[in-house]
KEVEX-425434 format. One record per residue (C-alpha): chain; x, y, z; residue number from 1; residue in three letters. Coordinates in pm, whole numbers, always signed. Layout:
<rec ch="A" u="X" v="Y" w="Z" i="NUM" aa="ala"/>
...
REM end
This chain:
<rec ch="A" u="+8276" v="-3542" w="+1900" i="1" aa="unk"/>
<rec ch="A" u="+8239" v="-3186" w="+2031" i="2" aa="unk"/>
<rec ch="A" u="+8533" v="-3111" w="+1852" i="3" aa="unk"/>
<rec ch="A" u="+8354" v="-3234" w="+1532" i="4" aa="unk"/>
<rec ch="A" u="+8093" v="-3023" w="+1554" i="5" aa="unk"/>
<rec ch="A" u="+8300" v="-2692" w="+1628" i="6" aa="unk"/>
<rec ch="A" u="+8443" v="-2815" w="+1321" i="7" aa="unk"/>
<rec ch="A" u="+8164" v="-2798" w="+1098" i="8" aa="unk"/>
<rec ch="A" u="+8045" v="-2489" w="+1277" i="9" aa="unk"/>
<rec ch="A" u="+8328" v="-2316" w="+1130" i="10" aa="unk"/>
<rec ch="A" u="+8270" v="-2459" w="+776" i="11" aa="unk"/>
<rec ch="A" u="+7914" v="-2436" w="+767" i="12" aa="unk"/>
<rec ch="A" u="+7988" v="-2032" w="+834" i="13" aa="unk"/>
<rec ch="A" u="+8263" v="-1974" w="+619" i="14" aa="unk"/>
<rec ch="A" u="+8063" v="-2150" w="+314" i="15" aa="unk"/>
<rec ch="A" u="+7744" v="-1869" w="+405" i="16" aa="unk"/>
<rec ch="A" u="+8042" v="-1597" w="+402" i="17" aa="unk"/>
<rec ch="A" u="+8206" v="-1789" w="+71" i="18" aa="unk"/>
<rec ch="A" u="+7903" v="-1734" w="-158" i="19" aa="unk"/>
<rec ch="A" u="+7940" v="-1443" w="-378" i="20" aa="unk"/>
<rec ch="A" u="+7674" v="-1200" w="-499" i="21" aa="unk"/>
<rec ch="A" u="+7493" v="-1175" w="-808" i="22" aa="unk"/>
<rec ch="A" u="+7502" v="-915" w="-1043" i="23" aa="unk"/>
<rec ch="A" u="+7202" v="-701" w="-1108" i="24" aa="unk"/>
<rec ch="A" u="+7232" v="-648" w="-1505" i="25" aa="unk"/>
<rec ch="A" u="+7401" v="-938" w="-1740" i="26" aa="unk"/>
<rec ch="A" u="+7705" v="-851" w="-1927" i="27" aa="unk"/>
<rec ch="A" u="+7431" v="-956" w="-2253" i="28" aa="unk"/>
<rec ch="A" u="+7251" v="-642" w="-2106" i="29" aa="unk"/>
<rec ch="A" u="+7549" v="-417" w="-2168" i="30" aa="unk"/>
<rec ch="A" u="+7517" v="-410" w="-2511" i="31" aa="unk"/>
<rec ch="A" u="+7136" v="-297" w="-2519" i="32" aa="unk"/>
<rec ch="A" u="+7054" v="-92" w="-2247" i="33" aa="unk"/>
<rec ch="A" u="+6725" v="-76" w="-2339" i="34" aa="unk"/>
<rec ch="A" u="+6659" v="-412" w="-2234" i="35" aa="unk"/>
<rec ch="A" u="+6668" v="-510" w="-1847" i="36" aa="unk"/>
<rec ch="A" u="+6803" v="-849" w="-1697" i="37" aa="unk"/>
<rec ch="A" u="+6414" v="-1056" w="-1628" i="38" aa="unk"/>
<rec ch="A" u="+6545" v="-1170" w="-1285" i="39" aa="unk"/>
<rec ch="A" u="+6614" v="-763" w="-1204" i="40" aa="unk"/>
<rec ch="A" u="+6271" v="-717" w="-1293" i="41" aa="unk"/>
<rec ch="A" u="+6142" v="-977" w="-1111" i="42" aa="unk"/>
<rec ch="A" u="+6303" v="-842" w="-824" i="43" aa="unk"/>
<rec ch="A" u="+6180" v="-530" w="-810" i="44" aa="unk"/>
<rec ch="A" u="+5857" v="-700" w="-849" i="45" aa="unk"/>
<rec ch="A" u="+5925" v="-902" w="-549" i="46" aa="unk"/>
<rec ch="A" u="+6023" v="-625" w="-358" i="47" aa="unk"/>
<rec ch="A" u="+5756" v="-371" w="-450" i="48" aa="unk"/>
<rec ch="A" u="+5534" v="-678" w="-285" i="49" aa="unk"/>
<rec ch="A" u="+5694" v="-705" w="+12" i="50" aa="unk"/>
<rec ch="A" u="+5718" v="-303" w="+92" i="51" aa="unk"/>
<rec ch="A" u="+5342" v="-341" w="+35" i="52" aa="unk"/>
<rec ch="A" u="+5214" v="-635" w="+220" i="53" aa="unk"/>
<rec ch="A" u="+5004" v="-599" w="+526" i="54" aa="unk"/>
<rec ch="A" u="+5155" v="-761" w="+833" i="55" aa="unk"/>
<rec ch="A" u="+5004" v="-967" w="+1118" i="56" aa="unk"/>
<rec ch="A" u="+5307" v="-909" w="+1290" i="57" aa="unk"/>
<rec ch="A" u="+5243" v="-1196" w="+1590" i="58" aa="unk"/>
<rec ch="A" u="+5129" v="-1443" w="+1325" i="59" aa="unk"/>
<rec ch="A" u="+5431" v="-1359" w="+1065" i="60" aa="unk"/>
<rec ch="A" u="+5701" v="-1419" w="+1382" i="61" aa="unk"/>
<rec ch="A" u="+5538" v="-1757" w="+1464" i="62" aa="unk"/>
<rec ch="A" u="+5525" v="-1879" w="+1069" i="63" aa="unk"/>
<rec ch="A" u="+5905" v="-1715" w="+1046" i="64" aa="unk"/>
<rec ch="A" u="+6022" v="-1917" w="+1366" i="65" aa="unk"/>
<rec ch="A" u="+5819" v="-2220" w="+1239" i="66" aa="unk"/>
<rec ch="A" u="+6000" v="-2217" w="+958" i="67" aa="unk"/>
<rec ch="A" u="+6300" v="-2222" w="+1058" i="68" aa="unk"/>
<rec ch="A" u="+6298" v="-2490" w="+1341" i="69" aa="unk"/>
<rec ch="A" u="+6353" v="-2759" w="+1121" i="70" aa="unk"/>
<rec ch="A" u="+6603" v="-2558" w="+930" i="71" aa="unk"/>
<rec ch="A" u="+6795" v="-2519" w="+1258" i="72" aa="unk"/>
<rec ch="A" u="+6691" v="-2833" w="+1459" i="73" aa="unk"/>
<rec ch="A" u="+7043" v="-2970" w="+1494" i="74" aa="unk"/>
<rec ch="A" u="+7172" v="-2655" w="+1612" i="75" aa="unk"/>
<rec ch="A" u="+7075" v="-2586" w="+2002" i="76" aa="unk"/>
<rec ch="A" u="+7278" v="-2236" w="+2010" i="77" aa="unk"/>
<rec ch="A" u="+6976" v="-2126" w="+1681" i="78" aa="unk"/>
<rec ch="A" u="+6732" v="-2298" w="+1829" i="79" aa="unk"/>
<rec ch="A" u="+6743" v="-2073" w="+2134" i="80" aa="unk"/>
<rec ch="A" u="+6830" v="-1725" w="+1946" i="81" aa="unk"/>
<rec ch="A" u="+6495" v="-1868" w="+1745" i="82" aa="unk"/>
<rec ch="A" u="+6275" v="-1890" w="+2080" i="83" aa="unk"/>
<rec ch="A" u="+6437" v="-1552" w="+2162" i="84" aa="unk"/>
<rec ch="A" u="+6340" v="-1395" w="+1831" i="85" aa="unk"/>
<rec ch="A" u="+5968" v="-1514" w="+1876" i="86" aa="unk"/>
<rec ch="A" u="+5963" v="-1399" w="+2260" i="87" aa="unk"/>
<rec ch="A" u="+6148" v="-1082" w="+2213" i="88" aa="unk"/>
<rec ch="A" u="+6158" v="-903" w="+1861" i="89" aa="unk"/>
<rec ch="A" u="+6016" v="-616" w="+1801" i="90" aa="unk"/>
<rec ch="A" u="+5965" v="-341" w="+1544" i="91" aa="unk"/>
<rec ch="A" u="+6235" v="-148" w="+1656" i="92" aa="unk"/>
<rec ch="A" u="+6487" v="-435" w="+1674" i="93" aa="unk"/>
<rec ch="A" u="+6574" v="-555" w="+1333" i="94" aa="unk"/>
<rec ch="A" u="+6886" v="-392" w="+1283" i="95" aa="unk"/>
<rec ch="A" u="+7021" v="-543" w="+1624" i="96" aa="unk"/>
<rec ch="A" u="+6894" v="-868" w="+1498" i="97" aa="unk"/>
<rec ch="A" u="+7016" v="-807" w="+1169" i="98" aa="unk"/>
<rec ch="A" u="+7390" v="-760" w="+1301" i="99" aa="unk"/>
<rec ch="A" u="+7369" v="-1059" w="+1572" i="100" aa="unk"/>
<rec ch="A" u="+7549" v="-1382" w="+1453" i="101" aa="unk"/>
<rec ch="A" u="+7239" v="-1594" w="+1391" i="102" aa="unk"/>
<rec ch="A" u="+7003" v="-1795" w="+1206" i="103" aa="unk"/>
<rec ch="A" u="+6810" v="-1402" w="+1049" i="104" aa="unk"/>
<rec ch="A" u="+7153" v="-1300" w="+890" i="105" aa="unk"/>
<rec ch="A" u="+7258" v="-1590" w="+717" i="106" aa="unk"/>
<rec ch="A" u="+6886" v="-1709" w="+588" i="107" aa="unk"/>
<rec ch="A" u="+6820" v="-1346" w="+496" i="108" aa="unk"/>
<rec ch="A" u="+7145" v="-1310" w="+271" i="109" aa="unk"/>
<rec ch="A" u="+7136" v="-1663" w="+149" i="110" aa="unk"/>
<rec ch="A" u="+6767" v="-1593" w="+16" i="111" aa="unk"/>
<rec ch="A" u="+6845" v="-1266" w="-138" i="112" aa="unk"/>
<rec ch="A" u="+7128" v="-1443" w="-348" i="113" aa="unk"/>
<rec ch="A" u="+6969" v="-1733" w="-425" i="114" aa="unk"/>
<rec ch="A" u="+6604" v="-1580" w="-503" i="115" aa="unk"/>
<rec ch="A" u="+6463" v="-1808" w="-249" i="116" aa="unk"/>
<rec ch="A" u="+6136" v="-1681" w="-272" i="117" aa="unk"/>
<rec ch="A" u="+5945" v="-1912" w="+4" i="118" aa="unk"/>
<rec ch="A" u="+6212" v="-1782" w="+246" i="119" aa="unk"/>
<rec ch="A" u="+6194" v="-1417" w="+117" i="120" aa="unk"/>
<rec ch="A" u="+5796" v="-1447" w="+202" i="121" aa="unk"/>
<rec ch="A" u="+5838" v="-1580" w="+517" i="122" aa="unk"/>
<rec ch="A" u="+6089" v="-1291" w="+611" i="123" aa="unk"/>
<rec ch="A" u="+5896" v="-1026" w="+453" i="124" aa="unk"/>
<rec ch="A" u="+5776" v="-834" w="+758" i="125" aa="unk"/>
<rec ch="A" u="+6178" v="-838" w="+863" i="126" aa="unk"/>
<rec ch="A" u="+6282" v="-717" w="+543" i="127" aa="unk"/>
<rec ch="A" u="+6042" v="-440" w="+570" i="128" aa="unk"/>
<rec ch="A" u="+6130" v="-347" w="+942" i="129" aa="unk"/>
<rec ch="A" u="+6457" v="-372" w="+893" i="130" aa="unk"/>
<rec ch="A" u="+6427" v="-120" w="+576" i="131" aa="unk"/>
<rec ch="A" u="+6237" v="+104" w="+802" i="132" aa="unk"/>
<rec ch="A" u="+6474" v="+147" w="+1082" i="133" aa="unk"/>
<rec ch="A" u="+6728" v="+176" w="+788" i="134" aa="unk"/>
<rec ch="A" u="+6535" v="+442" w="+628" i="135" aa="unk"/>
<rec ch="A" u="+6463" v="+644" w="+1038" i="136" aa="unk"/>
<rec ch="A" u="+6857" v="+603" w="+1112" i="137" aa="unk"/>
<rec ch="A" u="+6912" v="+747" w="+802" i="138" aa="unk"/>
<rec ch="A" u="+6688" v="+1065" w="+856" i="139" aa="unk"/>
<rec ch="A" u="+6825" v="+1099" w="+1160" i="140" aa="unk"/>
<rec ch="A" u="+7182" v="+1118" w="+1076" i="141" aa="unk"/>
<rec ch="A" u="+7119" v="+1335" w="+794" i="142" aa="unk"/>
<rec ch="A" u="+6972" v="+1568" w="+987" i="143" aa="unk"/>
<rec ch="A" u="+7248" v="+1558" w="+1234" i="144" aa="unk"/>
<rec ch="A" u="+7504" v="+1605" w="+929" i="145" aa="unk"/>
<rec ch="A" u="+7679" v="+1294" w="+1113" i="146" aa="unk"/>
<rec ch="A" u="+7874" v="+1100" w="+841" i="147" aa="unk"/>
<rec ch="A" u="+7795" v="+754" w="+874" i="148" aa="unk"/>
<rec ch="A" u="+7988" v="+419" w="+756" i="149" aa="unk"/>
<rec ch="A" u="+7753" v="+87" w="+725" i="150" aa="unk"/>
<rec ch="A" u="+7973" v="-239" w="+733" i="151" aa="unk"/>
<rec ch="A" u="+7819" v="-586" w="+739" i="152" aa="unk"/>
<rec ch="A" u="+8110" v="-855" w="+580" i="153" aa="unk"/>
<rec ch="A" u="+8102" v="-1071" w="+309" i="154" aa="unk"/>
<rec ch="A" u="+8394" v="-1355" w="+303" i="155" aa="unk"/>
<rec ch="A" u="+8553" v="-1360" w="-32" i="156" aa="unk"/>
<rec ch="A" u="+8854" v="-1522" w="-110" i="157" aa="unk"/>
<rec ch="A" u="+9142" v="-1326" w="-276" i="158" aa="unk"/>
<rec ch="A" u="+9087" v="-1476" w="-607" i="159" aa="unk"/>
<rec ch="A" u="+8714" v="-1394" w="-603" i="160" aa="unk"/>
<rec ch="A" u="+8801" v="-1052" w="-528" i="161" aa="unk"/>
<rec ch="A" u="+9026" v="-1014" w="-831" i="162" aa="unk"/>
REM end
């Protein structure tokens, strides 16, 4: 049985890693730049809201970390990386959360593709702490003239890819 479900583990992460982005602007856009994709605009929408939302930041962990307990209530390795989130995050953590192998990465990425707003809500006050600590890191490497790679993967197969 344990076997089973190491099993599935592995499928249920390759299939987050498997979907593929969407594109910004429709090939129908191409031929009259003038005109921009509604779901771009939307977007921007969306995110000019969630750059400009005030934040509760105790109350917006426990809704996040509500949310997600059913979403994760099979799984007891999420489950605790959930409690730990709630105990433990902070403002200056996101990108560290951001990078860990858990339940934040895979629901953050998963929402962005899928414009799941609902989930995109509930993770605004992420989203925005993690574009912070983006934006600082940034600053300071720039200042420091340090040249800086970012990785964070994306599975694709090789026929995807070309």
């Amino acid at each position: 049985m344990k076997l089973l479900c190491n099993e599935l583990k592995k499928e249920i992460h390759q299939l987050n890693h498997d979907l593929l982005p969407i594109s910004i602007i429709s090939t129908s856009s191409i031929t009259n730049l003038n005109e921009l994709d509604p779901s771009f605009m939307y977007f921007q929408l969306l995110k000019e809201i969630v750059f400009k939302m005030k934040y509760d930041r105790k109350i917006d962990i426990q809704q996040l970390t509500n949310y997600c307990r059913p979403i994760y209530d099979k799984d007891e390795d999420e489950r605790r990386r959930i409690i730990e989130f709630q105990d433990n995050y902070s403002q200056q953590t996101p990108i560290w959360w951001y990078t860990l192998e858990c339940f934040l990465y895979h629901m953050l990425n998963k929402a962005l593709r899928t414009m799941e707003i609902e989930t995109i809500i509930k993770m605004a006050f992420f989203i925005r702490d993690l574009h912070e600590q983006f934006k600082q890191l940034h600053l300071k490497l720039d200042i420091n003239e340090i040249p800086t790679t970012l990785y964070r993967g994306q599975g694709m197969f090789n026929e995807d890819f070309e």
